[in-house]
N, C-alpha and C positions, 0 to 999 in steps of 0.2 A: 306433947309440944306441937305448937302449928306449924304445918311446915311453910318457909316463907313463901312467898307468893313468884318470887324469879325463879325460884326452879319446877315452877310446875310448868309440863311441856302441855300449850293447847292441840295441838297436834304433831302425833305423833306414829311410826311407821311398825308395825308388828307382822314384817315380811314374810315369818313362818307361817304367820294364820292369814295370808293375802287379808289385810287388815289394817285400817288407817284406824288409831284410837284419838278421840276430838272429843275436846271437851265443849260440851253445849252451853255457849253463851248465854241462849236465849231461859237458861231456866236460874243464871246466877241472880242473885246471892244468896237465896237463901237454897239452892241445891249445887253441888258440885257433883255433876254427872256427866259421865265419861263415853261418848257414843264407837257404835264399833261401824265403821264404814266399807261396805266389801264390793259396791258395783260403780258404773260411773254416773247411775241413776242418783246414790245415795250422796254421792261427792258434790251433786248438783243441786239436791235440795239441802244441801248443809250448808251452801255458798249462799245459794235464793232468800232462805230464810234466816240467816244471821247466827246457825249456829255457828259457825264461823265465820269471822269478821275481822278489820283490819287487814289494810290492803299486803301487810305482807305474808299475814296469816294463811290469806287465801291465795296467796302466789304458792304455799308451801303445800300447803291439800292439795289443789289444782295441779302443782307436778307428780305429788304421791298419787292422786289418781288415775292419772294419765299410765303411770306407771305400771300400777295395779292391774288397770282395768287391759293391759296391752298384755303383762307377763304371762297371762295364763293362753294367749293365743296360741293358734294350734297353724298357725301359716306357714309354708314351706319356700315361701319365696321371699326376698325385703321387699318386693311390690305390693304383696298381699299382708304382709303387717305395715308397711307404709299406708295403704288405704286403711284400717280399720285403726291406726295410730288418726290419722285426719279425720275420721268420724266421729273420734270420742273428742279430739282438741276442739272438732266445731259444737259439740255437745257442751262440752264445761265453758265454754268462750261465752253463750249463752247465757250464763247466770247470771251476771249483772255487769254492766256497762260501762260503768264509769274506772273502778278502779283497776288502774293501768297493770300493776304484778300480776294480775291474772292472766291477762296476753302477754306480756312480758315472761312470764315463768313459763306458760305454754312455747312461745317461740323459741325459748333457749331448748326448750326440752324437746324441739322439733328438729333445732340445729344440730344435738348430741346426735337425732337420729340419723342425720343424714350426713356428720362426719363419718360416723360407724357403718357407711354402706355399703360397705365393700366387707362387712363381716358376717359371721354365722348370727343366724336369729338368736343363738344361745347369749352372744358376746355381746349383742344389741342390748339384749334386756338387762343384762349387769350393767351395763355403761348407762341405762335410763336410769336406772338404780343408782348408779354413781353420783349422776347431775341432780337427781332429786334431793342425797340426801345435800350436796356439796350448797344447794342452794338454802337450805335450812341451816348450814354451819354455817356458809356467810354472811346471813339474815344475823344473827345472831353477835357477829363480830361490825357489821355495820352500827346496829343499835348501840353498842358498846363504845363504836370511836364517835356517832353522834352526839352520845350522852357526854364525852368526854369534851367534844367541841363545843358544848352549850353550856360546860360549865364553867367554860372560859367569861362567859359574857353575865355571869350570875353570881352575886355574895349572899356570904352568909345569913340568915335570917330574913333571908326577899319573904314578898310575899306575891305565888303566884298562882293565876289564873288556866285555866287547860277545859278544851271543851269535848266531848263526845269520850273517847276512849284510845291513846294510843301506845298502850300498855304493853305490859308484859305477854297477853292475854292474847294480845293483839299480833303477836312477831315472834319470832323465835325465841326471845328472851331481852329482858328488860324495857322492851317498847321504845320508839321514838322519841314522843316529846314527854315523856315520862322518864326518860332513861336517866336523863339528868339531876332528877329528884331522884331516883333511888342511888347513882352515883353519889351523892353531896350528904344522905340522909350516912353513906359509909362514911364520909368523912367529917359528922357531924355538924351540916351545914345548917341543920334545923329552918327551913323552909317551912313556910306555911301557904299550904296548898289551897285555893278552892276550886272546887269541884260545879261548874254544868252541868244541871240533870239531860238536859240536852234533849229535850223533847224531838221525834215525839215517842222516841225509841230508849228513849233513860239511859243511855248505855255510860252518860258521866255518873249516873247513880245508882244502875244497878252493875257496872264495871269499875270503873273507875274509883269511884267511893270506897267499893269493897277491897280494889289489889290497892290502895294504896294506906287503908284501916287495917288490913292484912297485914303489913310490912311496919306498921308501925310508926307511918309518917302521920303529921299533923294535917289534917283532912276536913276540909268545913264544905260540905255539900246547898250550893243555891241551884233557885229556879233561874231558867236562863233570864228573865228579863230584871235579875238582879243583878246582874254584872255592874250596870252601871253606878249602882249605888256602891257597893264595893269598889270601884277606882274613884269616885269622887272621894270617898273617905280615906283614901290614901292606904287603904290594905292589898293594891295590889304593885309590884313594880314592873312586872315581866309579863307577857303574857306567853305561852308554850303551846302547840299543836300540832300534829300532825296533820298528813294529808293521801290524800288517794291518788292525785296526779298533778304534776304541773307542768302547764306552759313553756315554751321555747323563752315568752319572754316577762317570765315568773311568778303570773297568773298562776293559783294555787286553787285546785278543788279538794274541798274538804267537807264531813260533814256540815249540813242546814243548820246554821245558824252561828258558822264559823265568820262571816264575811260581818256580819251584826257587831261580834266583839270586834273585828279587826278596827269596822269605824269609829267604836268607842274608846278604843285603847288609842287610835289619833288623835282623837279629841282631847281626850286627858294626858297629852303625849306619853305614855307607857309604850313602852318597844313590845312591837308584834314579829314574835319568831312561829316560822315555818321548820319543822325537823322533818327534812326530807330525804331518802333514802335515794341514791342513783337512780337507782329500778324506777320512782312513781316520777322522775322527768322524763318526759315525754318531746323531743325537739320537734316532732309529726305534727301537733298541736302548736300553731305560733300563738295562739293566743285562747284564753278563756274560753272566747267564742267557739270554737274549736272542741271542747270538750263534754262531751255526751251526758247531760244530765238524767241518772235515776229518778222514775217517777214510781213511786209503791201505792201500796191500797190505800182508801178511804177507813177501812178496818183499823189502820193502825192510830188513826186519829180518832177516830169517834167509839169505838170500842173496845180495843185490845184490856187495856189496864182497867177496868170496870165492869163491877157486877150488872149494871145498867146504862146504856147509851148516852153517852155525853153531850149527845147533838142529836135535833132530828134528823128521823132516818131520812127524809126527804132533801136535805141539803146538799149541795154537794162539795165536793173537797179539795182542796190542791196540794199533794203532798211529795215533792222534790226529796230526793234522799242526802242532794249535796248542795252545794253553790261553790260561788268562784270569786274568791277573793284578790280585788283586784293589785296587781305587784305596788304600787303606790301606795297600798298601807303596810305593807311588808317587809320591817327592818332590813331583817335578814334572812336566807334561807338556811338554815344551818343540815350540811348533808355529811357524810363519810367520809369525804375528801378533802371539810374543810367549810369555813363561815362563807357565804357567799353575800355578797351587798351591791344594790344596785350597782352601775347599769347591767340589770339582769340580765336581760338577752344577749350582750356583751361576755357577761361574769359566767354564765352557764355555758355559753359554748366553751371558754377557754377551760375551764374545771373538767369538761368531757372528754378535750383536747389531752390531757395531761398525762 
C-alpha cells in the first residue's frame, strides 16, 4: 500500500544519532531518498541547493540545526556557547535570502537562548530542543487552520490553479496553499487541480504533480506559459499559492513566475489567494521593494535538466529565484489567524495586533 503523502515527514530530528533525516527534494519523483544531516556545513548546503525547500521547511532544518550543531558543544560559560550559537545562526542565515522562516526560526531560536540565560548549559540545550521541535508542531497546526480558512472561500468541483510547490513536502504537514486541496479532497470536494511546472526548477512538476498523484487528487500538469489558456477556457476558478515573504503592505514574494499568473488571473477576474503563514509576514519590509531577491546560476537554465546545453554556452542569463506580486492583484491573503482582504497594510497590522 502507498503510504499517503501527508504523513511523510520531510524533515525530521533523530536526536539520538545528533541527526536531522531530509528528504532530498531535488532527486523527487522518481527517487524518494532520505538524507542524514549531522554538521552545520550539511544544514547549509541542503538549504543552498533545494534539498530542502519551502520556506517553512527551511525555518524547521534551520532551527534543527542550529540545535544540533550547538548540543554537542563542549563551553563552560553561556558567553562561550552564546558566541559559537551566533556563528553558526550567521552561517545557516547565509543560505539563501529571500525566505523570511529562515531568520525568523533562527531569531526565535536565539530568543529561547537568551530567555534561558540564566541556566546551566545542560538546560539550555533541552530548551533549544524544546523550541525546535515546538516550531515544527506549530508549522504543522498552522497549515491545518490555513487549509481550513481557504476552504471557506472554495466549492466543490473548482477548478484550480497552484504554482511552484507549497506542499506537504514543503512544511510540516499538508502545505500551505495546497492544504486546502487535501482538506476538500477528505471531504470529497473533488477539485480539479493544475499544476505549474514552474520553470526553471520544475518543482510544480517534479513536486507538486507527484504529492498530489500521490494522494490521489485529480492533477493535470502544464507548462507555465499555459496558464493563460486554461482560464480563458474557464477550467480554472481560484487560483492558490504560497509564498516566502510578505510586505507590511501585502506585497507577496513568491516563487518566479508567481507575479505572471497573479496578472492573469486579473485579467480573467479569478481570485488570486496568497496562503500565508504569520512567520513569512514580514512588517520590516513596508513594501515589495524591500524584499531581497534570489539570484541563482545560469546552470539551472541552460543546463540542469539536459543531456546537452539548451543555450549557448556564450549567452548570458538572468535567473531570479522569486519576484513580488504586487498586493493589487491579491484577493486575499489567507493566513492562520484568518482571511485577510485589503486594505492590507491596514488588515495586517490589525491580525498581528490580535
Amino acid at each position: 500500500m502507498t503510504e499517503h503523502v501527508t504523513v511523510i515527514e520531510s524533515v525530521k530530528l533523530d536526536d539520538k544519532n545528533d541527526t536531522i533525516i531530509l528528504l532530498d527534494q531535488t532527486q523527487l519523483p522518481n527517487k524518494k531518498v532520505f538524507l542524514e544531516l549531522k554538521t552545520v556545513d550539511d544544514v547549509w548546503d541542503a538549504i543552498y541547493h533545494l534539498k530542502v525547500r519551502g520556506a517553512p521547511a527551511i525555518g524547521i532544518a534551520a532551527a534543527y540545526g542550529i540545535y544540533l550543531v550547538t548540543k554537542n558543544s563542549d563551553a563552560s560559560s553561556y558567553e562561550e556557547f552564546a558566541q559559537t550559537f551566533s556563528k553558526m545562526k550567521e552561517k545557516l542565515a547565509s543560505s539563501r535570502p529571500t525566505a523570511v522562516n529562515l531568520f525568523w526560526a533562527l531569531d526565535r531560536m536565539e530568543a529561547r537562548l537568551e530567555k534561558e540565560k540564566a541556566q546551566s548549559i545542560d538546560v539550555i540545550k533541552r530548551a533549544l530542543k524544546e523550541e525546535a521541535d515546538l516550531i515544527k508542531k506549530e508549522d504543522e497546526e498552522v497549515c491545518e487552520s490555513i487549509g481550513q480558512y481557504a476552504l471557506e472561500l472554495l466549492e466543490p468541483g473548482m477548478g484550480l490553479l497552484t504554482h511552484c510547490n507549497a506542499g506537504t513536502i514543503a512544511t510540516a504537514k499538508y502545505g500551505t496553499a495546497l492544504a486546502p486541496i487535501y482538506l476538500g479532497q477528505e471531504k470529497g470536494y473533488d477539485f480539479k487541480v493544475y499544476a505549474d511546472e514552474t520553470r526553471p526548477l520544475l518543482q510544480g512538476a517534479r513536486l507538486t504533480a507527484w504529492e498530489l498523484d500521490q494522494a490521489g487528487v485529480d492533477v493535470t500538469l502544464i507548462c507555465d506559459n499555459m496558464a493563460s489558456i486554461v482560464m480563458k477556457q474557464g477550467k480554472v476558478q481560484a487560483v492558490l499559492v504560497g509564498c516566502d515573504r510578505v510586505a507590511a503592505n501585502g506585497d507577496a514574494a513568491n516563487k518566479i513566475g508567481t507575479s505572471a499568473v497573479a496578472i492573469l488571473a486579473k485579467h480573467y477576474g479569478i481570485p488570486f489567494y496568497v496562503c500565508a503563514p504569520m512567520s513569512t509576514i514580514d512588517s520590516k519590509s513596508k513594501t515589495g521593494d524591500d524584499i531581497e531577491i534570489e539570484l541563482r546560476s545560469e546552470e539551472e537554465i541552460k543546463t540542469k535538466w539536459y543531456s546537452e546545453p539548451m543555450a549557448p554556452e556564450s549567452v548570458k542569463t538572468y535567473n531570479p529565484a522569486f519576484d513580488v506580486t504586487d498586493s493589487s492583484l491579491i484577493t486575499a491573503i489567507i493566513t492562520e489567524k484568518g482571511i485577510v482582504y485589503p486594505d492590507y497594510e491596514e488588515n495586517l497590522a490589525k491580525i498581528f495586533a490580535e
